[in-house]
C-alpha positions in Angstrom: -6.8 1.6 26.8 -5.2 -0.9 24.8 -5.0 -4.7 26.2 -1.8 -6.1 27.8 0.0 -8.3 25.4 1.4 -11.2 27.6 5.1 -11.5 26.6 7.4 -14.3 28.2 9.9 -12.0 29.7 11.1 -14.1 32.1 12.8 -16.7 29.7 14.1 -13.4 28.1 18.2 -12.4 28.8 19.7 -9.5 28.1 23.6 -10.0 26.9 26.6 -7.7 27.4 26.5 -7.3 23.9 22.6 -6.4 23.7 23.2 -3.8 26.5 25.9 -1.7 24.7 23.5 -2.1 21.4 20.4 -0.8 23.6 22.3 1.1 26.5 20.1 4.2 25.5 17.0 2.4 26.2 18.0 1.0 29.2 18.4 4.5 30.5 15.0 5.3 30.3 12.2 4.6 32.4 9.7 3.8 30.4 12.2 1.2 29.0 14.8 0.1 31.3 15.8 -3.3 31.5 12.5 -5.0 31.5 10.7 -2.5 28.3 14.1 -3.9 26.5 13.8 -7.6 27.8 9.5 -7.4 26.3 11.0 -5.8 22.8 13.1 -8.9 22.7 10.4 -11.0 23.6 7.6 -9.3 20.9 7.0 -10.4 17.7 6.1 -8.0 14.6 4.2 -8.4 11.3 4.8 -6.5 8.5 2.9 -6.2 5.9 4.7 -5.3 2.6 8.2 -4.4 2.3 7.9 -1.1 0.5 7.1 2.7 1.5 5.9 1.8 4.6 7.3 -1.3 5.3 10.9 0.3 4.9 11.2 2.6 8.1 9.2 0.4 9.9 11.3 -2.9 9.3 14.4 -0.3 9.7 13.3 0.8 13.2 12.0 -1.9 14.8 14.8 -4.1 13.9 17.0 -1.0 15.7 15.0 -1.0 18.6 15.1 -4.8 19.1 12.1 -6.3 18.4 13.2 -10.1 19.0 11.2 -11.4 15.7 9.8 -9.9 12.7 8.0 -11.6 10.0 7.7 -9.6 6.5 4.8 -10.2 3.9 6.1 -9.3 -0.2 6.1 -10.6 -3.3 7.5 -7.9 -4.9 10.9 -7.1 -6.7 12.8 -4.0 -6.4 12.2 -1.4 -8.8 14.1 2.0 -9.7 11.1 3.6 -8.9 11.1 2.1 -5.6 14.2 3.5 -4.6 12.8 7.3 -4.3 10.7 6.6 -1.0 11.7 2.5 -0.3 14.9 2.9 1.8 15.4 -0.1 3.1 16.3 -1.4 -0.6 19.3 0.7 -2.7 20.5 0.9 -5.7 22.2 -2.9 -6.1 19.2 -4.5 -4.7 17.3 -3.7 -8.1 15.9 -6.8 -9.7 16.3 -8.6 -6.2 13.4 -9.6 -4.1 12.0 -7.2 -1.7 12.5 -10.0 0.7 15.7 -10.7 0.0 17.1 -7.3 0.2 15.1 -6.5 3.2 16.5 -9.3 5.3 20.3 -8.2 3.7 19.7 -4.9 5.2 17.6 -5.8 8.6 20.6 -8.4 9.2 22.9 -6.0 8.9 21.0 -3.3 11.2 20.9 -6.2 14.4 21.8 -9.4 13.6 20.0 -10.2 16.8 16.7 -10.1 15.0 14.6 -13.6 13.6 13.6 -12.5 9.9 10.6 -14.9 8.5 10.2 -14.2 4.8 6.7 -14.8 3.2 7.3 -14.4 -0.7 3.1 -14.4 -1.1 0.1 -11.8 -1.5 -1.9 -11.9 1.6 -4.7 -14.0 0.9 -8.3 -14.8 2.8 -7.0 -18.3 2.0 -3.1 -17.9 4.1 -4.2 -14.7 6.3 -4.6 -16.5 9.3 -1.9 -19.0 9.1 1.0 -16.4 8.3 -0.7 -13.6 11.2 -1.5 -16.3 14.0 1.8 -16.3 15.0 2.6 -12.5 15.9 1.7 -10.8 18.7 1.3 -7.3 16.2 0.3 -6.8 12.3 1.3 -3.9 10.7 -0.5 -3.2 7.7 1.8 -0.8 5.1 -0.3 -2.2 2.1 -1.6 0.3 -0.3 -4.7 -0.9 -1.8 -8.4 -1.4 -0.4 -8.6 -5.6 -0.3 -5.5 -6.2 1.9 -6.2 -3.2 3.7 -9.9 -4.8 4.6 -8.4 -8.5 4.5 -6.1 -7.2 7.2 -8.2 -5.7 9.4 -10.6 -8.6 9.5 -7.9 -11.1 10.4 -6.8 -9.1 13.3 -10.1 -9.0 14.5 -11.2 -12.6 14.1 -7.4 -13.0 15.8 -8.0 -10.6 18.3 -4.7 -8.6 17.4 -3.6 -5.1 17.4 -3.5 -3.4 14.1 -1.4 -0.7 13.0 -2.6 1.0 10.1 -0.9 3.5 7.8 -1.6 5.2 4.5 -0.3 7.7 2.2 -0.5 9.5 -0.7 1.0 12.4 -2.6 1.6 14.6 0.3 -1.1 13.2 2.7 -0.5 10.6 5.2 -2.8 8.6 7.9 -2.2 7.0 10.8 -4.6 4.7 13.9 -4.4 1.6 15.8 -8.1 -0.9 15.3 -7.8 -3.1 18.2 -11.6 -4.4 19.3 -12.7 -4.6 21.9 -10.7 -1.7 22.8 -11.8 0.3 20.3 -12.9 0.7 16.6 -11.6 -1.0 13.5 -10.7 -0.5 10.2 -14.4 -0.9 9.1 -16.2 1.3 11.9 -13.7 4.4 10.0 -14.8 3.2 6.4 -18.0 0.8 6.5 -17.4 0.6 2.9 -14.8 0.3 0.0 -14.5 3.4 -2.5 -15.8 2.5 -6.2 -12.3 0.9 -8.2 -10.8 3.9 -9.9 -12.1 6.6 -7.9 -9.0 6.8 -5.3 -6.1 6.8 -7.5 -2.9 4.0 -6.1 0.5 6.1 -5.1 1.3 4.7 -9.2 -1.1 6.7 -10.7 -0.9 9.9 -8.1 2.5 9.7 -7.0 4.1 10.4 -3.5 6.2 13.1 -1.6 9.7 10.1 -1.2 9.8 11.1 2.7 6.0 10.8 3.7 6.3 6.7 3.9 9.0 7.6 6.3 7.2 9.9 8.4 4.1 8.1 8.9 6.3 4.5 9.6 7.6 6.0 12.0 4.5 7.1 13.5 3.2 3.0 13.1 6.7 2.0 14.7 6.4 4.0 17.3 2.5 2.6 17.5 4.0 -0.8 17.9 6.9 0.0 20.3 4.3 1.7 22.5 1.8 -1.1 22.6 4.6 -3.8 23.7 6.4 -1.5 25.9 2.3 -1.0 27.7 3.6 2.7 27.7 1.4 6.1 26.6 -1.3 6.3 24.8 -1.5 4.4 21.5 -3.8 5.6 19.1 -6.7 3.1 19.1 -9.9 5.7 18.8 -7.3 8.2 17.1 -7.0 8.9 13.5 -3.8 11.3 12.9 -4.4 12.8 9.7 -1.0 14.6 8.0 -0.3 17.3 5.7 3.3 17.4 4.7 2.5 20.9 2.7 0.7 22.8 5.3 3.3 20.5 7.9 0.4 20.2 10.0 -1.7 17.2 12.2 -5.0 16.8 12.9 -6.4 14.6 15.4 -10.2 13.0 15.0 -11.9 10.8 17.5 -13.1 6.9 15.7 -15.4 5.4 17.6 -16.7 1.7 17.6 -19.8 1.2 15.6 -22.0 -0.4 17.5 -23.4 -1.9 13.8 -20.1 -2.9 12.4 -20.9 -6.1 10.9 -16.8 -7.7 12.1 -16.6 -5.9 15.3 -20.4 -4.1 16.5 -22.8 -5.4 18.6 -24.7 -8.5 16.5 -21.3 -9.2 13.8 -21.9 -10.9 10.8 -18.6 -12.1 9.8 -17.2 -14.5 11.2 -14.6 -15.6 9.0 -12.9 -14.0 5.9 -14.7 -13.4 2.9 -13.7 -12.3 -1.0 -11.7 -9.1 -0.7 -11.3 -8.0 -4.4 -15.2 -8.9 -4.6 -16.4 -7.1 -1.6 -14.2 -3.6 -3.2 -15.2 -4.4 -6.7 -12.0 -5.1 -8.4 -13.4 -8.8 -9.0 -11.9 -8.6 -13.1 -10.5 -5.3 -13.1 -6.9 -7.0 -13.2 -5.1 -6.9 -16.2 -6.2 -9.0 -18.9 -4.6 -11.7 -20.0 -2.6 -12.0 -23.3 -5.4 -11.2 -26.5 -7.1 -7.9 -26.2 -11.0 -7.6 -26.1 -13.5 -6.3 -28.1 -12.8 -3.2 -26.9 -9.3 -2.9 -26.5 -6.0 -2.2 -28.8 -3.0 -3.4 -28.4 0.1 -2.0 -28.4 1.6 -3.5 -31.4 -1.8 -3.7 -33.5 -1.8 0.2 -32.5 1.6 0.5 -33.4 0.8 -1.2 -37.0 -1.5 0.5 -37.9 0.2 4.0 -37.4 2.7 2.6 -39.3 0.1 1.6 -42.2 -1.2 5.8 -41.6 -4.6 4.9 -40.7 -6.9 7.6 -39.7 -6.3 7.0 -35.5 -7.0 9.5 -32.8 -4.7 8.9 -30.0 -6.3 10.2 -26.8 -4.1 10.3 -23.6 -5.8 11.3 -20.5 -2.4 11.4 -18.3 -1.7 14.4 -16.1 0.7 16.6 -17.3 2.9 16.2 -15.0 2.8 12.5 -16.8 3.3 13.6 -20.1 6.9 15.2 -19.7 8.2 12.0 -19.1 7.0 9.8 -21.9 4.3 10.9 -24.6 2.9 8.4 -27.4 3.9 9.8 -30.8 1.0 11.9 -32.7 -1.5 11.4 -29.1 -3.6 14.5 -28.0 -3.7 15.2 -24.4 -6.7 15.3 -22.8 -6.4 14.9 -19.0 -9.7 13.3 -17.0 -10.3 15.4 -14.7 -10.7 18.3 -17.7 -12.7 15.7 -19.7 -16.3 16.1 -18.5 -15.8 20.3 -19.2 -13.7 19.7 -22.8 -15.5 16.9 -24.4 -16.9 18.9 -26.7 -13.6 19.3 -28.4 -13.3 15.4 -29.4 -14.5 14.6 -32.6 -17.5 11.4 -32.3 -16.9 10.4 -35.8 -13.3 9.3 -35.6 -12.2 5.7 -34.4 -10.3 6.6 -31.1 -7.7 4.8 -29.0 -8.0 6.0 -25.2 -5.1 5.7 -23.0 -3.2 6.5 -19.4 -0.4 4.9 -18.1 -1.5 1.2 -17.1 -5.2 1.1 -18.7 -7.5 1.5 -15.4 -8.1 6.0 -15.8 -8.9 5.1 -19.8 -11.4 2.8 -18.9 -13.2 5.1 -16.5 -12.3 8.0 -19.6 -14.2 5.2 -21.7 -17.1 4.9 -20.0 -17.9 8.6 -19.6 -17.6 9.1 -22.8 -20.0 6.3 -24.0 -22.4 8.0 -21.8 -21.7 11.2 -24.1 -22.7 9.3 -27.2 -19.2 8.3 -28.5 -19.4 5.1 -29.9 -15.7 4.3 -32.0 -14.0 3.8 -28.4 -10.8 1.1 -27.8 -8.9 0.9 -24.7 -5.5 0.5 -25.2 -4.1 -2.7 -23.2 -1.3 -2.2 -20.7 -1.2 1.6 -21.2 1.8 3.8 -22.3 3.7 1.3 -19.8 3.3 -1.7 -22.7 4.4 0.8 -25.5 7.4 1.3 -23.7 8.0 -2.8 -23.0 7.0 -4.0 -26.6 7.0 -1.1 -29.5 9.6 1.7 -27.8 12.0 0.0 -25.0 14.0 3.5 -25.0 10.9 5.2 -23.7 11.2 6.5 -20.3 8.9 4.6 -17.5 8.0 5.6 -14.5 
């Protein structure tokens, strides 16, 4: 059972205007009137203005949430626009924000849009969430996923979580004391690298839709006070075998946010506590053991005695392939080592530089030594040496 969330409906009116917009709520009786009146009087969070973000911004604003406060600080891509459709093809090189407020206006202009052009932060979490009455988290990567979770615990707020991947989707609601959070389902963060990001595996363009609709619905649910959310429910999807499955999460009586005796009691380091503390991109010169792109690119050009390993998939190398590289993919690597040659100085890369590391180190464990990583990946040989190279 989730907790009532106290909503001023009796400062809240209802125009002519608002009743043709929402007439086919106001039929229903789990709605009616007053259901419409606490939509108006809810606030939302959102959390990223992207996969997720898009059919949930585009629903709730629909359904009449009265305000709705968006987290990005993103611009709009091309390869946004297969999966991202709150954003279209004009919007490219435009804020998320912007963009998403163009089109959310548009949908009801009855709406309040607050724009945060920022990356969550432990340092700004509980300033920009404080305010809403609901986060919902449509991030895609461990820290803000965990940074999120903590700050609508330490806030006491309802949390609607979603995730996706290639053709696999999750949904729950973490609301303590009512039941589990984010951290009683995973304790602790997988090691950097071993979950690949929706960049480096890709994702089916309607999944994002399917599972923000499930978190919209989540949210609409929890202000309305209506069914049963899913707070103790994880809905697991498989868009291939089009099928749901349903576990129970309970609270961890040990969770060190939310169990018995908690530890934390205020937000902590979130790219330390998942272990991505220096695994950003590096700045400007490359490391010992790194290559740029244009010092690669030189010395092809001088013919120097290079082996060009690319560890892409190969559904990666149809779109854009480095001149002269062999393709070695790293899931094959620890069966086909064999075939690499230790004697030869060899340049390792993927697509941004974070698989070629992990490549890297496996191999050093092999015994190769002559190992360089090149910086950026094939995406910087495509910005700085071939800018008619396909990205993706």
């Amino acid at each position: 059972m989730t907790a009532h969330l106290d909503l001023p409906i009796d400062r809240i009116t209802i125009s002519q205007h608002e009743v043709a917009r929402y007439s086919r709520h106001l039929i229903m009786p789990e709605v009616g009137m007053d259901g419409q009146k606490r939509l108006k009087a809810a606030s939302v969070l959102l959390i990223g203005a992207g996969g997720l973000g898009s059919p949930l911004a585009l629903y709730l604003a629909a359904a009449g949430i009265g305000r709705m406060g968006l987290v990005d600080f993103d611009i709009v891509d091309f390869s946004n626009l297969q999966r991202q459709v709150i954003h279209g093809t004009p919007d490219v090189g435009r804020t998320k924000l912007e963009s998403a407020r163009d089109r959310l206006n548009a949908i009801n202009p009855e709406v309040k849009v607050d724009l945060y052009s920022t990356r969550l932060t432990a340092a700004n979490a509980i300033d920009i969430c404080k305010p809403y009455d609901i986060v919902i988290d449509g991030t895609d990567n461990f820290p803000t996923r965990y940074l999120v979770n903590d700050v609508c615990v330490l806030l006491k707020k309802p949390n609607v979580y979603g995730s996706i991947f290639r053709f696999d989707g999750q949904a729950s609601v973490f609301h303590p004391p009512h039941g589990p959070c984010y951290r009683c389902l995973y304790p602790e963060p997988p090691p950097p690298g071993e979950v690949p990001s929706c960049a480096e595996g890709g994702v089916l363009g309607i999944l994002p839709g399917l599972i923000g609709c499930i978190q919209a619905t989540e949210a609409v649910k929890l202000i309305l006070g209506k069914g049963e959310p899913l707070i103790g429910r994880l809905i697991l999807y498989d868009a291939l075998a089009m099928s749901f499955r349903e576990f129970k999460v309970r609270r961890n009586p040990k969770c060190p946010l939310c169990g018995d005796q908690p530890t934390i009691a205020q937000l902590i380091d979130y790219e330390q506590f998942c272990g991505m503390r220096g695994q950003e991109e590096p700045a400007a010169a490359a490391t010992d053991g790194e290559a740029t792109v244009e010092d690669l690119k030189r010395r092809l050009d001088r013919g120097e005695d290079l082996f060009i390993l690319d560890v892409r998939n190969p559904e990666e190398i149809q779109i854009c392939r480095i001149p002269g590289s062999t393709v070695l993919p790293l899931p094959e690597l620890p069966q086909r080592f064999g075939e690499l040659d230790k004697a030869r100085e060899m340049i390792v890369h993927c697509k941004s530089g974070m698989r070629s590391q992990k490549a890297i180190a496996f191999l050093k464990q092999q015994g190769f030594t002559k190992l360089k990583n090149l910086k950026g990946g094939i995406l910087a040989w495509a910005d700085r040496v071939d800018p008619g190279m396909p990205k993706y």
